[in-house]
Backbone atoms as SQL, in Angstrom:
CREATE TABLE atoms (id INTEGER PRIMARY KEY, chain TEXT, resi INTEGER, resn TEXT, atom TEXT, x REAL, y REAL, z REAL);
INSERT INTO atoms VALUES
  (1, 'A', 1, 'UNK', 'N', 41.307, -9.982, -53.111),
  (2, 'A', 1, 'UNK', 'CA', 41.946, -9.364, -54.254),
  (3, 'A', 1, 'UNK', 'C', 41.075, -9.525, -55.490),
  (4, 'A', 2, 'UNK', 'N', 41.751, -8.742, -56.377),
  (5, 'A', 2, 'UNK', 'CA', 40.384, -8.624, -57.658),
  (6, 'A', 2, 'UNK', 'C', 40.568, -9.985, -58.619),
  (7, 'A', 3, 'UNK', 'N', 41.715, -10.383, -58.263),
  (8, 'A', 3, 'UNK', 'CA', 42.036, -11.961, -59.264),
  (9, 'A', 3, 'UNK', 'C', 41.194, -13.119, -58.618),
  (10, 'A', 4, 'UNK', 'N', 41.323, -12.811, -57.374),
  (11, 'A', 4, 'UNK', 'CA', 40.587, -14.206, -56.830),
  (12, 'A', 4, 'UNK', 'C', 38.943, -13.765, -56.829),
  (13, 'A', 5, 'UNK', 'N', 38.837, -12.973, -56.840),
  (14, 'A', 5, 'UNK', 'CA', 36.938, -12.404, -56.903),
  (15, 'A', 5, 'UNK', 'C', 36.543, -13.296, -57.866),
  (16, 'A', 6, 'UNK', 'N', 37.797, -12.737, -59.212),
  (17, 'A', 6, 'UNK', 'CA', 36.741, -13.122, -60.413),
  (18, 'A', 6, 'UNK', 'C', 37.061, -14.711, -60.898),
  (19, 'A', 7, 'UNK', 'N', 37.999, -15.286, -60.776),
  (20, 'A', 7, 'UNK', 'CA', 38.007, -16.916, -60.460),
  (21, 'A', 7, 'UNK', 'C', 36.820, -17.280, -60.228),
  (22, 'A', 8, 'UNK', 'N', 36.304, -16.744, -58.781),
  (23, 'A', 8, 'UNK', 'CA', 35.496, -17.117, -58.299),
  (24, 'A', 8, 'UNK', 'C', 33.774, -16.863, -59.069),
  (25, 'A', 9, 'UNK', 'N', 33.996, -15.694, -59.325),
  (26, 'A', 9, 'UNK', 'CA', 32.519, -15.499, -60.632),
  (27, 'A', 9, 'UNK', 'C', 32.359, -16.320, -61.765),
  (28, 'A', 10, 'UNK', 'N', 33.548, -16.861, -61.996),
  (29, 'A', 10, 'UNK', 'CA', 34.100, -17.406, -63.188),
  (30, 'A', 10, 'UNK', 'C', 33.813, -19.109, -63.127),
  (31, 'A', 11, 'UNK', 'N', 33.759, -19.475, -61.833),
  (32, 'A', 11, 'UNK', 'CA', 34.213, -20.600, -61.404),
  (33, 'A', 11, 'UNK', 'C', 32.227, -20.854, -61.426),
  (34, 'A', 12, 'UNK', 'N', 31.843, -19.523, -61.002),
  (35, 'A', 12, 'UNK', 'CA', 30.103, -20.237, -60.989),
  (36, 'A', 12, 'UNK', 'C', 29.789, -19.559, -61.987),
  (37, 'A', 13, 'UNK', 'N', 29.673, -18.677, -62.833),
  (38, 'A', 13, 'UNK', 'CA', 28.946, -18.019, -63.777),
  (39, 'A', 13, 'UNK', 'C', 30.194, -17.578, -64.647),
  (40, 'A', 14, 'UNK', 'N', 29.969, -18.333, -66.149),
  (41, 'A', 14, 'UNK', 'CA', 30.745, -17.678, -67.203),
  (42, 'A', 14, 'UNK', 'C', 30.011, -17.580, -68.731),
  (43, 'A', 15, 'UNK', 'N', 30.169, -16.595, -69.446),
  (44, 'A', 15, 'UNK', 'CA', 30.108, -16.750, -70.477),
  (45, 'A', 15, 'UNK', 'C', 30.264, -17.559, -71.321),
  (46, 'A', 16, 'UNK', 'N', 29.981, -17.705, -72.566),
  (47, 'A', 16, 'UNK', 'CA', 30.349, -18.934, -73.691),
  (48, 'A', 16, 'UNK', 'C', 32.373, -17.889, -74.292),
  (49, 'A', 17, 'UNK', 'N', 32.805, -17.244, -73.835),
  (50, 'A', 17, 'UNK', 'CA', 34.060, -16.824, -73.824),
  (51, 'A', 17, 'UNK', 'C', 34.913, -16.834, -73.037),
  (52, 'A', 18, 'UNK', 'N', 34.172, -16.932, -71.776),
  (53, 'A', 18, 'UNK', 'CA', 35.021, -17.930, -70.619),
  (54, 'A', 18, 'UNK', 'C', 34.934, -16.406, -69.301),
  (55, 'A', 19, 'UNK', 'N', 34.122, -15.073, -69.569),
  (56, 'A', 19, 'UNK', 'CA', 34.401, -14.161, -68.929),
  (57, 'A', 19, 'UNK', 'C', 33.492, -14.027, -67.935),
  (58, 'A', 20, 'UNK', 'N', 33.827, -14.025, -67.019),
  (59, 'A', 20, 'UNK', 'CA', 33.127, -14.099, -65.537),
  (60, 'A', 20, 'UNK', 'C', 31.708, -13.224, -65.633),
  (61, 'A', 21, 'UNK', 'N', 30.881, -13.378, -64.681),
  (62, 'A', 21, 'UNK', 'CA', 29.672, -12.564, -64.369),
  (63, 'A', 21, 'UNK', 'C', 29.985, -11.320, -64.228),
  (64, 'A', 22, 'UNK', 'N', 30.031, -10.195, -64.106),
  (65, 'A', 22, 'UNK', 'CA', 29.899, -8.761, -63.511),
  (66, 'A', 22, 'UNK', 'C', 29.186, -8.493, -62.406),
  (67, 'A', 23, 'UNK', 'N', 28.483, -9.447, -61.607),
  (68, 'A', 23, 'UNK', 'CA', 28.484, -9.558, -60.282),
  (69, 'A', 23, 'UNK', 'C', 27.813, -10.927, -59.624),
  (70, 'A', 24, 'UNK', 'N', 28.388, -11.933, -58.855),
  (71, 'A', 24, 'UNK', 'CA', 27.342, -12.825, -58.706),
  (72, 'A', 24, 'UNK', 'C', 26.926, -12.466, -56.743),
  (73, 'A', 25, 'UNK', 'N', 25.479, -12.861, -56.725),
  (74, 'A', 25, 'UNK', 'CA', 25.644, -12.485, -55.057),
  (75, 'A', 25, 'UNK', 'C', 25.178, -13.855, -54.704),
  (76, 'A', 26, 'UNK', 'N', 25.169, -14.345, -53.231),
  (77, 'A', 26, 'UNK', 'CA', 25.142, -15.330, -53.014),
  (78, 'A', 26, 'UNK', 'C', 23.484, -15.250, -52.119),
  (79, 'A', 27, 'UNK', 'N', 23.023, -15.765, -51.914),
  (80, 'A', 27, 'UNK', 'CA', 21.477, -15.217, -51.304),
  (81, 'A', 27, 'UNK', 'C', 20.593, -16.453, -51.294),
  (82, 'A', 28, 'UNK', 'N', 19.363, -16.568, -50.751),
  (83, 'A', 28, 'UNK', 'CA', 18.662, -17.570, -50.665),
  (84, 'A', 28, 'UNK', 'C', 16.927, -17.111, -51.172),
  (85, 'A', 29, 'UNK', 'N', 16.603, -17.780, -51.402),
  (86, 'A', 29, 'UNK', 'CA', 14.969, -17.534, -51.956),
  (87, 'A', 29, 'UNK', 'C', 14.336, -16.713, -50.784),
  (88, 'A', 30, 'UNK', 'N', 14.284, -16.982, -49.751),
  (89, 'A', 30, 'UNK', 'CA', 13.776, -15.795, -48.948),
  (90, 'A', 30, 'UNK', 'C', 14.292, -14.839, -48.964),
  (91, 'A', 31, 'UNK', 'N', 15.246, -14.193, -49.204),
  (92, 'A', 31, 'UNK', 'CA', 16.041, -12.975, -48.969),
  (93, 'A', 31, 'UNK', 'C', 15.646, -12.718, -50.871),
  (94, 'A', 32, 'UNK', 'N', 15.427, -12.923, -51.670),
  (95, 'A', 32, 'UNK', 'CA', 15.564, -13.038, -53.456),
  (96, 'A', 32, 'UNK', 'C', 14.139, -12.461, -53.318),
  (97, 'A', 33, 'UNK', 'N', 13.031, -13.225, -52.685),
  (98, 'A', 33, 'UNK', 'CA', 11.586, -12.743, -52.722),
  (99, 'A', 33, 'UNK', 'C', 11.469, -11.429, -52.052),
  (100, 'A', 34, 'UNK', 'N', 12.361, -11.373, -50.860),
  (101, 'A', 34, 'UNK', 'CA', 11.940, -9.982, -49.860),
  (102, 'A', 34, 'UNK', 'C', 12.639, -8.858, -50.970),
  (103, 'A', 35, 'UNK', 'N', 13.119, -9.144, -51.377),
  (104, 'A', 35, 'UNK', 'CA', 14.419, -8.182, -52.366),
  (105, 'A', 35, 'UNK', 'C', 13.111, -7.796, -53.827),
  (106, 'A', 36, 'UNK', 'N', 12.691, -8.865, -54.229),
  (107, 'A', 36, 'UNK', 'CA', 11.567, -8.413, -55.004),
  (108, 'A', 36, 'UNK', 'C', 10.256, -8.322, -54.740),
  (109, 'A', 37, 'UNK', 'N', 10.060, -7.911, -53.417),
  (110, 'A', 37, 'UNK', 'CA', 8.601, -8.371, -52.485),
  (111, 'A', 37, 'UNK', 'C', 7.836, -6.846, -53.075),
  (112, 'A', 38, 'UNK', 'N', 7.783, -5.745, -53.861),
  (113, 'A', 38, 'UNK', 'CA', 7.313, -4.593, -54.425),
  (114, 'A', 38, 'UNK', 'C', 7.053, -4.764, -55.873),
  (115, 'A', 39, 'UNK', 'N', 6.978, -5.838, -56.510),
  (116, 'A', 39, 'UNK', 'CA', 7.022, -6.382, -57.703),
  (117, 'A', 39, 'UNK', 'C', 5.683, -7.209, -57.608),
  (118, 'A', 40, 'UNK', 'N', 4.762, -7.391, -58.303),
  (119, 'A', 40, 'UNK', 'CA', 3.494, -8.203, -58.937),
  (120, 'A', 40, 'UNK', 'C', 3.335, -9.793, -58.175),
  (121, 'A', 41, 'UNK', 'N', 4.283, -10.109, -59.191),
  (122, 'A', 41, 'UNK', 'CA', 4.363, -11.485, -59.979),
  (123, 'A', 41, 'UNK', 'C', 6.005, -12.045, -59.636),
  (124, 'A', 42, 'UNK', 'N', 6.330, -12.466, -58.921),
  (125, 'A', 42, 'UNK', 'CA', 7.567, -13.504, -58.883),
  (126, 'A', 42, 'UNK', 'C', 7.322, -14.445, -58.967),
  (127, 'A', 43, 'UNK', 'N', 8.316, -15.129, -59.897),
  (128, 'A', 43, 'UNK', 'CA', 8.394, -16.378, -60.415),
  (129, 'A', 43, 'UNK', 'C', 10.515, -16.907, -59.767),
  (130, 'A', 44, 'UNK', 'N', 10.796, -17.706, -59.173),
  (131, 'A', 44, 'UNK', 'CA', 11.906, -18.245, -58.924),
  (132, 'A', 44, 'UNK', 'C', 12.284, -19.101, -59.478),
  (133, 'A', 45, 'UNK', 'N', 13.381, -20.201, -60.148),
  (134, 'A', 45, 'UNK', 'CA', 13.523, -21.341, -60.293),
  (135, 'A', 45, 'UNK', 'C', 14.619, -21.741, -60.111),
  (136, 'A', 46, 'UNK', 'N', 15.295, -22.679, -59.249),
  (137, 'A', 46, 'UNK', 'CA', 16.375, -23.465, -59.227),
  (138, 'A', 46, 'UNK', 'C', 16.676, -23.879, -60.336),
  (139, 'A', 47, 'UNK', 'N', 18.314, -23.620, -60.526),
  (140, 'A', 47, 'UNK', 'CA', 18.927, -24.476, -61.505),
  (141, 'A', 47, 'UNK', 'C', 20.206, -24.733, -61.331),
  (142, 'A', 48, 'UNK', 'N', 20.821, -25.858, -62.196),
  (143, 'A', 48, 'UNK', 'CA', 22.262, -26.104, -62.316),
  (144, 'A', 48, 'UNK', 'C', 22.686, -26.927, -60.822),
  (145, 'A', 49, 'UNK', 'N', 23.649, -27.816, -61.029),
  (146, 'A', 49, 'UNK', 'CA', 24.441, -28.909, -59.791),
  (147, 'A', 49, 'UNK', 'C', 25.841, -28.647, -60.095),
  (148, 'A', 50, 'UNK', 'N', 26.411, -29.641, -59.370),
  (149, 'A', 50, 'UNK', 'CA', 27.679, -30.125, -59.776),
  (150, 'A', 50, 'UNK', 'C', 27.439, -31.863, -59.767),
  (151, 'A', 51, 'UNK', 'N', 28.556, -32.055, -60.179),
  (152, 'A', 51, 'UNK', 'CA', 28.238, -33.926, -60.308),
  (153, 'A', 51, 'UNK', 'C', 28.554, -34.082, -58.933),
  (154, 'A', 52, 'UNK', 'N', 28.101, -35.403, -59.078),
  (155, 'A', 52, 'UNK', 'CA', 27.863, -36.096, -57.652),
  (156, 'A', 52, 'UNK', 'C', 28.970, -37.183, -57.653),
  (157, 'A', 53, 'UNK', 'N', 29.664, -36.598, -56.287),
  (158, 'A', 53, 'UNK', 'CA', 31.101, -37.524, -56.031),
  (159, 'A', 53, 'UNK', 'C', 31.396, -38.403, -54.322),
  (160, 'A', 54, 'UNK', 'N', 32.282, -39.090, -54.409),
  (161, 'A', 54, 'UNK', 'CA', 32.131, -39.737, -53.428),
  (162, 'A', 54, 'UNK', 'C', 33.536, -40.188, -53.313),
  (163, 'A', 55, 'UNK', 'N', 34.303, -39.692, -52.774),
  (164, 'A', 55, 'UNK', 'CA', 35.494, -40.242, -52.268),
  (165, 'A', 55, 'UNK', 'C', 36.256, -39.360, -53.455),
  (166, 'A', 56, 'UNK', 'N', 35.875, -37.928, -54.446),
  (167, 'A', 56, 'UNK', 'CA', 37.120, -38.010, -55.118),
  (168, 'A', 56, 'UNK', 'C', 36.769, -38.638, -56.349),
  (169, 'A', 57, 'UNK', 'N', 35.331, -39.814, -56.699),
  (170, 'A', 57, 'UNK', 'CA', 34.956, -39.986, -57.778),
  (171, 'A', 57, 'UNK', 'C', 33.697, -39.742, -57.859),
  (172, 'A', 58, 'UNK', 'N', 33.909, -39.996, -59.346),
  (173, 'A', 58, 'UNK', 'CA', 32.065, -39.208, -59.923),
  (174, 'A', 58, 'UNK', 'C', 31.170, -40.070, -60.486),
  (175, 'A', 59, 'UNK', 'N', 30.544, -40.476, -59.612),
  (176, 'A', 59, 'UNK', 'CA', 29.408, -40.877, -59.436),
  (177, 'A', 59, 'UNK', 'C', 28.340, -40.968, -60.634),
  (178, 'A', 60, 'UNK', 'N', 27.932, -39.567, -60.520),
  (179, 'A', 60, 'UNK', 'CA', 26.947, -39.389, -61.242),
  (180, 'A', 60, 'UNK', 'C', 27.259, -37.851, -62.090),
  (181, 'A', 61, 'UNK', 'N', 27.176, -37.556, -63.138),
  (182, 'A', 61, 'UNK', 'CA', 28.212, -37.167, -63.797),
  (183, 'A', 61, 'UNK', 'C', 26.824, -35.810, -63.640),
  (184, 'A', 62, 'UNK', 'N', 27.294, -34.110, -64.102),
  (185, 'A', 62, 'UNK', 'CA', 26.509, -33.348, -63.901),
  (186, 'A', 62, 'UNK', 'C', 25.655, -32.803, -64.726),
  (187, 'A', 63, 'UNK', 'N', 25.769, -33.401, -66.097),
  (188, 'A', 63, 'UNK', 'CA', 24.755, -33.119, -67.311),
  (189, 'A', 63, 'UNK', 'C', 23.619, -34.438, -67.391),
  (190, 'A', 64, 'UNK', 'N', 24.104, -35.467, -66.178),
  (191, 'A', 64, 'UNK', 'CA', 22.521, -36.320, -65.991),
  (192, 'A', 64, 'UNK', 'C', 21.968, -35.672, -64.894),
  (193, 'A', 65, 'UNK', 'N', 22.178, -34.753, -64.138),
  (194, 'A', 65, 'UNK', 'CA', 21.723, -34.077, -62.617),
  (195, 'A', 65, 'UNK', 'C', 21.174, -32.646, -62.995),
  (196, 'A', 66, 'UNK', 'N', 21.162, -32.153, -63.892),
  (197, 'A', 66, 'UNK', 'CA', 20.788, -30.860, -64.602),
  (198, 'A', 66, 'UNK', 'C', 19.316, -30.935, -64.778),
  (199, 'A', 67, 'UNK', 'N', 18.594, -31.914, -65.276),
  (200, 'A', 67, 'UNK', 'CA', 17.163, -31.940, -65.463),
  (201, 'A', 67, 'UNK', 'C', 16.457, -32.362, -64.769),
  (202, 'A', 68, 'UNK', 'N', 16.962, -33.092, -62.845),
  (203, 'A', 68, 'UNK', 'CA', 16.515, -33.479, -62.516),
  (204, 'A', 68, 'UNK', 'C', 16.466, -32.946, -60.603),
  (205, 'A', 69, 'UNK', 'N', 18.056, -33.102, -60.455),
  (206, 'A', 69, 'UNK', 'CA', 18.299, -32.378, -59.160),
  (207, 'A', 69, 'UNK', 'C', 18.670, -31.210, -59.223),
  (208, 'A', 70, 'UNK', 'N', 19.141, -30.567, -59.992),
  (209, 'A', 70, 'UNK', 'CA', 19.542, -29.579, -60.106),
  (210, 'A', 70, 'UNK', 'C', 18.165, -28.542, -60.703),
  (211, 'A', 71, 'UNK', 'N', 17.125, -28.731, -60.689),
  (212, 'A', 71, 'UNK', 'CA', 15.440, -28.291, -60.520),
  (213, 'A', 71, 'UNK', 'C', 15.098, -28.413, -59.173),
  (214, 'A', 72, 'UNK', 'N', 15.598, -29.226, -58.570),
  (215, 'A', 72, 'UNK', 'CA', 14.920, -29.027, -57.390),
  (216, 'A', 72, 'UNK', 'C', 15.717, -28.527, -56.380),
  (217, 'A', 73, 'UNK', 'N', 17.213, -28.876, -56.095),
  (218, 'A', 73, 'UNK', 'CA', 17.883, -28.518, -55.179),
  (219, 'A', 73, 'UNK', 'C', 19.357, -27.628, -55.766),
  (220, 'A', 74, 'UNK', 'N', 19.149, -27.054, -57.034),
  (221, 'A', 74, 'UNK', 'CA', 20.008, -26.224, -57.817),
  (222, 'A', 74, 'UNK', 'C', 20.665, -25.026, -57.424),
  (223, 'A', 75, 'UNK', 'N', 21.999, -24.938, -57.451),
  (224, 'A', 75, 'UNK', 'CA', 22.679, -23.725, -57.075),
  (225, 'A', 75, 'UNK', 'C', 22.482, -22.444, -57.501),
  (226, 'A', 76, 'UNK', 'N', 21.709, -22.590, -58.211),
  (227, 'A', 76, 'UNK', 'CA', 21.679, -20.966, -59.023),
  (228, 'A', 76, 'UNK', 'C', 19.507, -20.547, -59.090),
  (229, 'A', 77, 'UNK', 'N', 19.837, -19.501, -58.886),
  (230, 'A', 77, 'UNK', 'CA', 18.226, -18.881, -58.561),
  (231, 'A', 77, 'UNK', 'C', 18.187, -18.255, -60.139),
  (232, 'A', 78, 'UNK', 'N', 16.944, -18.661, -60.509),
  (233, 'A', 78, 'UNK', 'CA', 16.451, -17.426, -61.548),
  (234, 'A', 78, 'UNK', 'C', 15.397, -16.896, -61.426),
  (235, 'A', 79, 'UNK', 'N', 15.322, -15.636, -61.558),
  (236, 'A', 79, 'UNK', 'CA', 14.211, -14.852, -61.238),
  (237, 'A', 79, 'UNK', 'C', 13.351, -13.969, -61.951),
  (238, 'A', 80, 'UNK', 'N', 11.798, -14.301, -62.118),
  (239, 'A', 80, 'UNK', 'CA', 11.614, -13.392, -63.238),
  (240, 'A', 80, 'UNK', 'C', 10.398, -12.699, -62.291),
  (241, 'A', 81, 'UNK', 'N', 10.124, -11.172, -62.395),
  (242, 'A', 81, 'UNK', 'CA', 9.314, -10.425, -62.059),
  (243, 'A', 81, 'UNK', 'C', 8.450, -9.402, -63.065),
  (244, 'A', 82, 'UNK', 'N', 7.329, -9.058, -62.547),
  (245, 'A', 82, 'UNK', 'CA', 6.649, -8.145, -62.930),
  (246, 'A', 82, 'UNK', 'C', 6.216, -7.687, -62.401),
  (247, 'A', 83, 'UNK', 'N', 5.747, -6.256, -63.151),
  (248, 'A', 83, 'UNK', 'CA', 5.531, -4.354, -62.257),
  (249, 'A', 83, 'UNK', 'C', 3.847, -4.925, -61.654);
């Protein structure tokens, strides 16, 4: 349904107004590169975690995991290309 879609956009990608993405897709760096494999220059970068929990508690909270794991093993792809 269209309520739970956008929860869900909302829930990983929101605005500073709280309004969901207009589309998020879910994909992996190989499928992101083949998708821009007619392009120059790709550049990728991991970003963003969630905190780190263990039983229900938090561990390690997710604005200390942002500059560190969340670079290397980060939920969100960014992608920059050229012609």
């Amino acid at each position: 349904t269209g309520a739970v879609v956008d929860a869900q956009r909302k829930a990983y990608d929101a605005n500073a107004a709280g309004d969901g993405a207009p589309e998020t897709v879910f994909t992996s760096i190989v499928e992101l590169r083949a998708m821009l494999s007619r392009f120059a220059g790709v550049s990728i970068a991991r970003e963003n975690c969630d905190h780190l929990t263990l039983r229900g508690r938090t561990l390690v909270p997710r604005k200390l995991l942002l500059g560190t794991l969340g670079r290397s093993v980060g939920l969100d792809l960014y992608a920059s290309a050229t012609k």
